[in-house]
C-alpha positions as CSV (number, residue, x, y, z in Angstrom):
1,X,66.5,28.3,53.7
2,X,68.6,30.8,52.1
3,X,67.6,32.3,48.9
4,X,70.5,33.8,47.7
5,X,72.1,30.8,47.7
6,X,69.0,28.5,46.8
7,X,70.0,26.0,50.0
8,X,68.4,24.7,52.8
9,X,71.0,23.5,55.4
10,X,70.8,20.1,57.8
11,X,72.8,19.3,61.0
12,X,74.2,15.8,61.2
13,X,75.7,14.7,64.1
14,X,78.5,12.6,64.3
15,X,79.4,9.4,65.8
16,X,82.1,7.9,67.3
17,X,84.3,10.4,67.4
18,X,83.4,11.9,64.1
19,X,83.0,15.5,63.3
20,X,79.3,16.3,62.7
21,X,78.7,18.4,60.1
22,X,76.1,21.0,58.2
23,X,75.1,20.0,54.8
24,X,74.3,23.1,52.1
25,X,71.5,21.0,50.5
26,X,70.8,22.2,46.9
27,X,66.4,23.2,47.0
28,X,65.9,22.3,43.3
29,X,68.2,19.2,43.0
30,X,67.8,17.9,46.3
31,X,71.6,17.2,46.0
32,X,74.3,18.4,48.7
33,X,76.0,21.5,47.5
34,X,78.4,22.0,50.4
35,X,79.4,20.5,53.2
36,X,80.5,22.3,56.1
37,X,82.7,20.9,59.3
38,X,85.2,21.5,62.1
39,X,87.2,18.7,63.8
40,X,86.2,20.1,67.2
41,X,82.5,19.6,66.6
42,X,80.0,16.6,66.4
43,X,76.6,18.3,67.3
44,X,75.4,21.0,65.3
45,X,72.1,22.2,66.7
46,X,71.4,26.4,66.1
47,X,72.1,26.8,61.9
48,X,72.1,30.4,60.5
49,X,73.4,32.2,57.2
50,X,74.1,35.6,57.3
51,X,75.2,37.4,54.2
52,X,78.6,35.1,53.4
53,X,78.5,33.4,56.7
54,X,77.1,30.3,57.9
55,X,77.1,30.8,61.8
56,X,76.9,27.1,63.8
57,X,76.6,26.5,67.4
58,X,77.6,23.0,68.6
59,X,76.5,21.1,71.6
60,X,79.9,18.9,71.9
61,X,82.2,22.3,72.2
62,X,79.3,24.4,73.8
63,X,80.4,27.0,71.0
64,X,79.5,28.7,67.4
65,X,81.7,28.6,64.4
66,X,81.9,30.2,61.2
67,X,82.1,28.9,57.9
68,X,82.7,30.7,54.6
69,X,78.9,29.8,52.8
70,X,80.9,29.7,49.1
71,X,83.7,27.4,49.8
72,X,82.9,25.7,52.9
73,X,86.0,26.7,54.6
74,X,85.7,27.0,58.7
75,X,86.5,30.5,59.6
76,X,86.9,31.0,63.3
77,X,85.1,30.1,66.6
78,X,83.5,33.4,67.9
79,X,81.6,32.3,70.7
80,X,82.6,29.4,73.7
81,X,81.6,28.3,76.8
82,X,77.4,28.4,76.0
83,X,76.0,26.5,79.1
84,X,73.2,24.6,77.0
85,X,74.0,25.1,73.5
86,X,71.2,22.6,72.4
87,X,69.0,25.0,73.2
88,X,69.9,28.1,71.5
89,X,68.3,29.5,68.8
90,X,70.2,31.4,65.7
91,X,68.8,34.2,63.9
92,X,69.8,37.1,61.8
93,X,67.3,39.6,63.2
């Protein structure tokens, strides 16, 4: 949950060769208030928001990628090569 933005955010996965994708889900409307996804990944699995960043690691590419909370926009991939991204953990602290 992030309270400055009043979201909670889920991981979908995607199938058949569809991106997965992290859904900025509104905590008063229940409705989806962003959508966040890169071609490159199907998995998300580790979710964090930090300030204006939405940080996502991804089992498919074994990486993280950034996303711009606000408009949704993929920003960069700042970490690859994680042997067992499934089982990392994000947090800001």
């Amino acid at each position: 949950y992030d309270a400055a933005y009043g979201v909670v955010f889920v991981g979908a996965r995607g199938l058949e060769r569809q991106s997965g994708a992290v859904y900025a889900i509104h905590a008063g409307t229940f409705t989806i208030a962003q959508t966040y996804r890169n071609k490159d990944a199907w998995h998300p699995t580790g979710i964090v928001s930090y300030r204006d960043m939405l940080y996502v690691a991804d089992q498919t590419c074994n990486c993280i990628n950034t996303f711009d909370i606000t408009s949704g926009a993929y920003l960069k991939t700042i970490v690859t090569n994680i042997p067992i991204a499934e089982h990392i953990m994000l947090s800001e602290c």
